[in-house]
C-alpha positions as CSV (number, residue, x, y, z in Angstrom):
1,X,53.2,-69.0,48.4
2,X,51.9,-65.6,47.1
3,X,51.0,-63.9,50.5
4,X,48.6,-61.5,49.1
5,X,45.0,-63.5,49.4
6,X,41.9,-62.2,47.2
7,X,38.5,-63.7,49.2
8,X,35.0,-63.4,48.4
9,X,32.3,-63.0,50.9
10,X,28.7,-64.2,49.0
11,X,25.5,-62.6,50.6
12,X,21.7,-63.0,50.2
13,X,18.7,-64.1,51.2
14,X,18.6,-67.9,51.4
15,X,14.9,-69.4,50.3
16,X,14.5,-72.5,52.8
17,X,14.1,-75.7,51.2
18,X,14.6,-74.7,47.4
19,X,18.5,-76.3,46.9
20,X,18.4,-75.3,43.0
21,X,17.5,-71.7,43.4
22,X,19.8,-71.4,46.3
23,X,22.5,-72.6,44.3
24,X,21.3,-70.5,40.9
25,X,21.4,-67.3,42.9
26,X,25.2,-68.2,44.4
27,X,26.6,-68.7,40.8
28,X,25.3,-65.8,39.9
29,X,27.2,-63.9,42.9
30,X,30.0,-65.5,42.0
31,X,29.9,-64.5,38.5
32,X,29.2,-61.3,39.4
33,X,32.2,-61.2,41.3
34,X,34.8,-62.4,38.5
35,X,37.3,-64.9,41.2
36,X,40.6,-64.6,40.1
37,X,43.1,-67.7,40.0
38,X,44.0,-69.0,43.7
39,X,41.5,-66.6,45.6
40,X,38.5,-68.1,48.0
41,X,34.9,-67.7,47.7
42,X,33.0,-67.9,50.9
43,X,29.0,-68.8,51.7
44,X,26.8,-68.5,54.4
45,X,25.4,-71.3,56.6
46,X,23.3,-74.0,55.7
47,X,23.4,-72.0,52.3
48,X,22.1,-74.7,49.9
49,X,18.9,-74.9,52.0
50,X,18.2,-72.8,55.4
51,X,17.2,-74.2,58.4
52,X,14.7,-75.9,56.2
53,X,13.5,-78.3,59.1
54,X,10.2,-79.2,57.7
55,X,12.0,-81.8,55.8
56,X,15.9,-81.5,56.7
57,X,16.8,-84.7,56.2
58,X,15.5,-84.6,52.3
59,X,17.9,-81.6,52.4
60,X,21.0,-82.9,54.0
61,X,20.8,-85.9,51.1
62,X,21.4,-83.3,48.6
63,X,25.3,-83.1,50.0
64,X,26.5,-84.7,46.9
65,X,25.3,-82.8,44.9
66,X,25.7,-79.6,46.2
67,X,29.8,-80.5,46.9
68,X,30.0,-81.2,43.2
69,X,28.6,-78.1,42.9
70,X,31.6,-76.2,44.9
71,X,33.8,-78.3,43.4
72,X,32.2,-77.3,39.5
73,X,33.0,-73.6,40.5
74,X,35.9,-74.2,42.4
75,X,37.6,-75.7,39.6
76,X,35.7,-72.8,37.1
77,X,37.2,-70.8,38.2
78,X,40.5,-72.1,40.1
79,X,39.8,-70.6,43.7
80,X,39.2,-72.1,46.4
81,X,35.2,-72.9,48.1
82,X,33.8,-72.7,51.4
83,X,30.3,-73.1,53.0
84,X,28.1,-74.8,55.4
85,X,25.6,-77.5,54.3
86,X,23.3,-80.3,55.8
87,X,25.2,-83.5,56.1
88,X,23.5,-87.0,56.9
89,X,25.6,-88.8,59.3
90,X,24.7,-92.4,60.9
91,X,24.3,-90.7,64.2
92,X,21.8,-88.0,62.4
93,X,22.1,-84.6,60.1
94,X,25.9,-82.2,60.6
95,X,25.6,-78.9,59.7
96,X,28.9,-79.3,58.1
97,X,31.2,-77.1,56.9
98,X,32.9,-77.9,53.6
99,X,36.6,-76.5,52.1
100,X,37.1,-77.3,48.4
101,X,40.3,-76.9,46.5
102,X,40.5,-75.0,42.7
103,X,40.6,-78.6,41.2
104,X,37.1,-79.4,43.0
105,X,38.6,-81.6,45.8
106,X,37.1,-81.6,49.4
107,X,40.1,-81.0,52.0
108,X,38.5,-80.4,54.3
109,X,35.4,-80.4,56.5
110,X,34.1,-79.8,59.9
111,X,30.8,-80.3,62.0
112,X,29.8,-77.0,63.8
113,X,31.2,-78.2,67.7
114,X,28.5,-75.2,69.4
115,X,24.6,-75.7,68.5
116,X,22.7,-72.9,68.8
117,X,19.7,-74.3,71.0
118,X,17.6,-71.1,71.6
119,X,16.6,-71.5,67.7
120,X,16.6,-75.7,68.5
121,X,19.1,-76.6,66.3
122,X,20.3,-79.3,69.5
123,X,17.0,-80.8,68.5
124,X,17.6,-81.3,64.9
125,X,21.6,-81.5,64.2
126,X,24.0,-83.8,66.0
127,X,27.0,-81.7,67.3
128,X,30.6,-82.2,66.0
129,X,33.2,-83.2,68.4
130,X,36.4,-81.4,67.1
131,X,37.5,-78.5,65.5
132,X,39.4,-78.3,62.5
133,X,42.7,-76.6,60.5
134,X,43.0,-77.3,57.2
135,X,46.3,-76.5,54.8
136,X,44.9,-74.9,51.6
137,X,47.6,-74.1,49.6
138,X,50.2,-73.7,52.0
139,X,47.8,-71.7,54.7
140,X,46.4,-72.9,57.5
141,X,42.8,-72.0,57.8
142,X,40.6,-72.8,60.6
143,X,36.7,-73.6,59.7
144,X,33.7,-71.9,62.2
145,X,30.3,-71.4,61.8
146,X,28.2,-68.8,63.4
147,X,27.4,-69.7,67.0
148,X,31.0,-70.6,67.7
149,X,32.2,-67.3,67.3
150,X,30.5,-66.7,70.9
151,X,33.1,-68.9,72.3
152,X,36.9,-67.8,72.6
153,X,37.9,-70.8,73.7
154,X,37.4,-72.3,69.8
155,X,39.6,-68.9,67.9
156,X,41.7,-69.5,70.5
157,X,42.6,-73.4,70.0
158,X,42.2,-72.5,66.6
159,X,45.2,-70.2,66.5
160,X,47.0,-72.5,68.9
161,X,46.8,-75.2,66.0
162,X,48.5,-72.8,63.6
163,X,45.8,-71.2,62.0
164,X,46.2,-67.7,60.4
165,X,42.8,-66.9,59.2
166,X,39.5,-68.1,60.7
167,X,36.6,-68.8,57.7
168,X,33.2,-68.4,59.6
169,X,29.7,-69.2,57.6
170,X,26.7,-67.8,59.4
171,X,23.1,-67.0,59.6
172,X,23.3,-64.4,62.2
173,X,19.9,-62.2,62.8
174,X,19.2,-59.0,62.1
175,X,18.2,-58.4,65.7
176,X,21.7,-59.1,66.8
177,X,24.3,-58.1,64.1
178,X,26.1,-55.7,65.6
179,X,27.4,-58.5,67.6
180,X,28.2,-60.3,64.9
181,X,30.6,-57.5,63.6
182,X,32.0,-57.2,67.1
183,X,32.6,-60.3,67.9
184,X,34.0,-60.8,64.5
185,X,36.6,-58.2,65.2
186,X,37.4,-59.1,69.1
187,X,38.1,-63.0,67.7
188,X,40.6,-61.2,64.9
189,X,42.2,-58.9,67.3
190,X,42.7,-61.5,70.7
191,X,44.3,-63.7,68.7
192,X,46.3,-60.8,66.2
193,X,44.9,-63.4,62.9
194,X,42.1,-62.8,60.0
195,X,38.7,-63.4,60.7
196,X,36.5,-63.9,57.8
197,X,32.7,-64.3,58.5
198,X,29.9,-64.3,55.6
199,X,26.5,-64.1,56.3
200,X,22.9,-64.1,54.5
201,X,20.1,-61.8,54.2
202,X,16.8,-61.1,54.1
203,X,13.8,-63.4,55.9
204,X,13.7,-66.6,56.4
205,X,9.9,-66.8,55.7
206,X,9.2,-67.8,59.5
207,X,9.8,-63.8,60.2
208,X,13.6,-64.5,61.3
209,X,15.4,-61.5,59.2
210,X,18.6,-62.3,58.7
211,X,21.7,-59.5,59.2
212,X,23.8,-59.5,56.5
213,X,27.0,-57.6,57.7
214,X,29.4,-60.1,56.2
215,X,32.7,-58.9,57.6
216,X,36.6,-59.1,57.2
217,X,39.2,-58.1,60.1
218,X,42.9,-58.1,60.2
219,X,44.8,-59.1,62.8
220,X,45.0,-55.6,64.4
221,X,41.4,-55.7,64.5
222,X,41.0,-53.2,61.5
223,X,37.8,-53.8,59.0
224,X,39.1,-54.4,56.4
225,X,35.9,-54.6,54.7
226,X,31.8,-55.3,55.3
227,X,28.6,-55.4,53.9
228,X,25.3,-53.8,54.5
229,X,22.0,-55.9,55.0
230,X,21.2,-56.6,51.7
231,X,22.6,-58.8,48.9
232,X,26.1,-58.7,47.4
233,X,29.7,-59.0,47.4
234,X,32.4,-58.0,49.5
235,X,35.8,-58.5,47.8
236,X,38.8,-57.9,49.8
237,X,42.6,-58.7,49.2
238,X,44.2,-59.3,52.4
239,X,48.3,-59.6,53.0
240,X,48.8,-62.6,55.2
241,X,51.9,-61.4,56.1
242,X,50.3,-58.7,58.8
243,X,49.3,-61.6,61.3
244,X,53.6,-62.3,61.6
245,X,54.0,-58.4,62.0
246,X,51.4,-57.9,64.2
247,X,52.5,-60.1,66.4
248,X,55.8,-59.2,66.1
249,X,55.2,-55.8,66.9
250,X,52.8,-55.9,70.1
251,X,53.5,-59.5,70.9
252,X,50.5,-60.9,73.1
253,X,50.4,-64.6,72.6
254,X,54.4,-64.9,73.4
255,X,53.4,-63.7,77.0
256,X,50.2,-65.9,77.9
257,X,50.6,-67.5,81.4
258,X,50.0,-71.0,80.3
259,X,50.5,-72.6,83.5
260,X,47.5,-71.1,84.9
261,X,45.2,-71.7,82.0
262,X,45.9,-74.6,79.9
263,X,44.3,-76.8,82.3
């Protein structure tokens, strides 16, 4: 595979409950952004709706329709698509986050493991019970969303299951962004892979601002590129081939003490 990877981070301000303006505003992003063949577009969380509780289960059946969706650009444009969205399960609403291949395929999804309960989200989504690598086109990606980059423990299984790069959808506040970028970047450099973590923008009408901030790190934990707080695109072209050297070069993970951790 071509080792050089052109990804997409979409930003702005997500209007809670209103699916087809949500959606609108995306394709216009991406337009604006011109994907070339075999690169990846990434969107925040819950992008097709917000935390739109007031009727989230109305929301979470619009999963069809918004996956078609990915897969319509996805295959527009031959790249690859990756977001969160509301998913109706038997056991209740997923915030679930979807991977779709250029020919509009779903290959992958996964249920955000780490609810963020100060915001209640433990009240209104059921948790997911695994994480997730997926192989898109002969990479191994691992899929996060927002809270879980607070926990080490998930980067950290993530790499151990062969992941090189880390695809994180979030709607981190305003109030707290800087530790989004940081946290961004230690996840990247502890485990010497690309971290890629989107965000939105703007309020959420409830007087939540979202951060914006959306963020790529290399393996060395060099920023490769970010966004301010307000809407756009952050285009970066990373060389996947720096996670191998980097870890050739200052090799970390070869000298971990499992014995005493992996317990």
């Amino acid at each position: 595979m071509n080792n050089k990877l052109t990804i997409h981070l979409i930003q702005w301000r997500i209007v809670p409950g209103d699916v087809n303006r949500n959606l609108g505003r995306a394709e216009e992003l991406i337009g604006s952004a011109s994907p070339g063949k075999g690169g990846l577009v990434l969107l925040p969380e819950m992008f097709p709706s917000g935390f739109y509780y007031t009727d989230l289960g109305k929301m979470a059946e619009e999963y069809e329709a918004v996956v078609r969706w990915m897969g319509f650009m996805a295959a527009r444009y031959e790249v690859g698509v990756a977001g969160s969205v509301p998913f109706k399960k038997p056991e209740g609403v997923a915030n679930t986050m979807v991977l779709v291949d250029k020919s509009g395929e779903v290959i992958a999804s996964y249920d955000k493991v780490h609810l963020f309960h100060v915001a209640d989200e433990d009240q209104h989504f059921t948790p997911g019970q695994k994480t997730v690598v997926a192989n898109w086109e002969g990479l191994d990606v691992g899929l996060a969303i927002c809270f879980d980059l607070r926990f080490p423990e998930m980067t950290r299984k993530l790499c151990d299951d062969g992941a090189r790069i880390v695809l994180v959808s979030a709607q981190w506040p305003r109030a707290r962004v800087d530790h989004f970028r940081d946290l961004t970047r230690v996840r990247a450099m502890e485990n010497q892979m690309f971290i890629v973590s989107c965000n939105s923008c703007g309020d959420d009408d409830k007087g939540l601002v979202l951060g914006g901030g959306s963020t790529v790190v290399g393996p060395a934990g060099e920023v490769k590129g970010v966004l301010g707080g307000d809407e756009g695109v952050l285009t970066v072209t990373i060389d996947l081939d720096e996670v191998e050297k980097t870890r050739e070069s200052f090799p970390v993970l070869k000298i971990r003490r499992h014995e005493l951790f992996d317990k």
